[in-house]
VEXDREN-2710 file (C-alpha; in Angstrom, 1 decimal):
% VEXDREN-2710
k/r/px/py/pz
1/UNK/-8.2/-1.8/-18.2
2/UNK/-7.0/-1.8/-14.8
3/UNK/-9.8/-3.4/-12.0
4/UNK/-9.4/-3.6/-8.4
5/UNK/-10.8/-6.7/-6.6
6/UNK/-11.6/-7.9/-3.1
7/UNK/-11.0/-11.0/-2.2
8/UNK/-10.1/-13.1/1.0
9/UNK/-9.1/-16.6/-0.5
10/UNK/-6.0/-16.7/0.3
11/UNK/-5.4/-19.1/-2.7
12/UNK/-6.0/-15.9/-4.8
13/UNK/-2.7/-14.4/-3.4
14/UNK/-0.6/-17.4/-3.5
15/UNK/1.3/-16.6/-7.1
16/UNK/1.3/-12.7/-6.2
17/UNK/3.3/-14.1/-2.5
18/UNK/5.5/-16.3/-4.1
19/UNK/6.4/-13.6/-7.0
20/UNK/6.6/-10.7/-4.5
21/UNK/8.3/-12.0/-1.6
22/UNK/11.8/-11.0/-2.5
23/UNK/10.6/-7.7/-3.2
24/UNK/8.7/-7.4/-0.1
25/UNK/9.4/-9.9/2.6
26/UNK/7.9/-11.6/5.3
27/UNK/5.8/-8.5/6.8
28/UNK/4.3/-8.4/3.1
29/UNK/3.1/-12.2/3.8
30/UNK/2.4/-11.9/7.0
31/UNK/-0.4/-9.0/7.2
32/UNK/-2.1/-10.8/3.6
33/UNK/-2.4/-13.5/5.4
34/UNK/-4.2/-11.7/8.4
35/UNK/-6.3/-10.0/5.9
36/UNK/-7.3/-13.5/4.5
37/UNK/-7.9/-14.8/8.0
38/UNK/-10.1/-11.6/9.2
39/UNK/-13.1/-11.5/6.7
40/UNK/-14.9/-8.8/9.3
41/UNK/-12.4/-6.2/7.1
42/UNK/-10.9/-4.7/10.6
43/UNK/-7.4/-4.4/11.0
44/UNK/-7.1/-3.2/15.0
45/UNK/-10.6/-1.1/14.2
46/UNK/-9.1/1.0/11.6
47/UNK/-9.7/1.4/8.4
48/UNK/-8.2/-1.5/5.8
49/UNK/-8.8/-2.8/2.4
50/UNK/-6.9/-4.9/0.0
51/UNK/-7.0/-5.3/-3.6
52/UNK/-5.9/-7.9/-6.6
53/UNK/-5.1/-6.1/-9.3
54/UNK/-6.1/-7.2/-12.7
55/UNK/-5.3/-5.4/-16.4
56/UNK/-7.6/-7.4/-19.1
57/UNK/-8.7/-10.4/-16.5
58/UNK/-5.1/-10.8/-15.9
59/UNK/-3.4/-11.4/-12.4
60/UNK/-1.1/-8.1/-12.4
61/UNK/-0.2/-7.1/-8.7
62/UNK/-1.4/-6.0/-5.1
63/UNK/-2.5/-3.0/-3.1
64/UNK/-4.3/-2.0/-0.5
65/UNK/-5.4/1.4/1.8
66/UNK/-5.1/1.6/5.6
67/UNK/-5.4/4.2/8.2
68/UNK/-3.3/4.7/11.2
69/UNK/-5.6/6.5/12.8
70/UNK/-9.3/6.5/13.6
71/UNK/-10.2/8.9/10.7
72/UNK/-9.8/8.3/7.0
73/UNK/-8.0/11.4/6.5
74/UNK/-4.9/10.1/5.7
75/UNK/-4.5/6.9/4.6
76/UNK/-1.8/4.8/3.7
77/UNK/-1.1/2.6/0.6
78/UNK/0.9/-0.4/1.3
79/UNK/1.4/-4.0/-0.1
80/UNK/1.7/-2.5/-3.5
81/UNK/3.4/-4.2/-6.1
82/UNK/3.1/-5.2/-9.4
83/UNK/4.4/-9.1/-10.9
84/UNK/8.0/-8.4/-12.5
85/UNK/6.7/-9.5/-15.5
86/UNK/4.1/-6.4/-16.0
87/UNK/6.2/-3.6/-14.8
88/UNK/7.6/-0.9/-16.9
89/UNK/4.1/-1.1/-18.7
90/UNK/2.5/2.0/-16.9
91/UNK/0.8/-0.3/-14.7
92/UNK/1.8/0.9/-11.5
93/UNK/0.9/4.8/-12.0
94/UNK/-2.8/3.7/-13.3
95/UNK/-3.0/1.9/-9.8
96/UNK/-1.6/4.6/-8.2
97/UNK/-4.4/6.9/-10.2
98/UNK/-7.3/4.4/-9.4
99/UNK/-6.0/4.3/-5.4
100/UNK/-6.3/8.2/-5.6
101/UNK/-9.8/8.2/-6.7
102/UNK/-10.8/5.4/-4.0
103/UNK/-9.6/7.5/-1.7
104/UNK/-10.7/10.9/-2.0
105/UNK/-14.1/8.2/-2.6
106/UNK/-13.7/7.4/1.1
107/UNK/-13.0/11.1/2.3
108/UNK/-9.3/10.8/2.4
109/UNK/-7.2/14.1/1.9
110/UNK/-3.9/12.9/1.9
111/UNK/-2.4/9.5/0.7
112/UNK/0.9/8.1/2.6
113/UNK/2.8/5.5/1.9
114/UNK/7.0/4.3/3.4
115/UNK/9.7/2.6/1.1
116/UNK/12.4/0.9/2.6
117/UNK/15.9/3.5/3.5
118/UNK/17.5/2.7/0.4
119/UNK/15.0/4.2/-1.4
120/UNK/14.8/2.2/-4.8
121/UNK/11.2/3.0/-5.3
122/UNK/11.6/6.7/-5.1
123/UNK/11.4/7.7/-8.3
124/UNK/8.7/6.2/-9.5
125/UNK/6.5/7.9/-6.5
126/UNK/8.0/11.1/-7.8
127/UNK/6.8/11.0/-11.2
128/UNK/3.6/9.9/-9.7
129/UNK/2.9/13.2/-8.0
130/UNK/4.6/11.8/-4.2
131/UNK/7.3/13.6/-2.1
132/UNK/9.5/12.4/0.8
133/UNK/8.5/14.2/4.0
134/UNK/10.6/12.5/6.4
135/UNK/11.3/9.4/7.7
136/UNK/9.3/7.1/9.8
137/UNK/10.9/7.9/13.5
138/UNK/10.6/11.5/12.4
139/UNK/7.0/10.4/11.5
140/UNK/6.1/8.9/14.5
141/UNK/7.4/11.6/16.6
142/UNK/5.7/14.4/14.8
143/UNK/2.5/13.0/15.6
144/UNK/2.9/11.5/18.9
145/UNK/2.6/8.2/18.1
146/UNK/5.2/5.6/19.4
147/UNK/4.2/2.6/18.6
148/UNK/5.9/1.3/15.1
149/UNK/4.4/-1.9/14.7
150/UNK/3.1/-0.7/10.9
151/UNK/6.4/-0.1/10.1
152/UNK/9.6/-2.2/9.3
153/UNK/12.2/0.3/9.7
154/UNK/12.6/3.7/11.4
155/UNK/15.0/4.7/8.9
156/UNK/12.6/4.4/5.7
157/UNK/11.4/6.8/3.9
158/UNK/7.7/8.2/4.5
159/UNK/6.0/9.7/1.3
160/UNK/3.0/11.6/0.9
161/UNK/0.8/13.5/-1.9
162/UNK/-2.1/15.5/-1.3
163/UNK/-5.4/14.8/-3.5
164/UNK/-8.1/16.9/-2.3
END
């Protein structure tokens, strides 16, 4: 059984930062950290929440929600992943089910998310129900937005499914 927890001690993260970071990278660090250090849950006044995962009291992975925007409409999954040593176990699409019933929970219509231009994660958001709508420059430009400070790359891919 998959459960979702909060938590803001950063020594909760510390395996799931070590084991991740060559997936991930710095930014992945970098914004748990912030979320560690900024208990009042507000990430520029938007919308933001981070999970540990656990299957069976187990430490299994990461992921969290955010918004770019100042509704909930559309919000964003990021710092998802699972340990190494629990994928290919249908871990990942029971998170991604959970994440879609937190959201429409919050009043969310749409769930985004971006991987990285080589597109290695693809097909697992496919089976999941995602599709690639563009990439992030097209992204940002299609809704007026210029700033690209939530993003790593303006060449990755952005993804989207619809859950209302």
């Amino acid at each position: 059984m998959i459960e979702f927890k909060v938590s803001y001690n950063i020594d909760d993260y510390s395996s799931l930062k070590e084991k991740l970071y060559s997936d991930f990278g710095s930014p992945f660090i970098e914004t748990i950290d912030y979320w560690c250090e900024n208990r009042e849950n507000n990430y520029t006044g938007k919308f933001w929440q981070l999970w540990i995962i656990y299957q069976d009291d187990i430490l299994v992975g990461v992921c969290g929600l955010y918004s770019l925007k100042e509704t909930i409409d559309e919000l964003w999954l990021g710092w998802f992943g699972i340990l190494p040593e629990y994928r290919n176990m249908n871990i990942g699409s029971e998170v991604l089910t959970e994440i879609k019933r937190k959201s429409i929970g919050f009043g969310s219509k749409r769930i985004y998310s971006y991987v990285d231009k080589e597109g290695r994660p693809l097909p697992f958001y496919y089976r999941n129900g995602f599709t690639r709508m563009c990439t992030v420059q097209e992204y940002l430009e299609s809704n007026g937005m210029y700033e690209r400070e939530d993003f790593e790359s303006l060449e990755d891919h952005v993804i989207a499914i619809n859950i209302s």
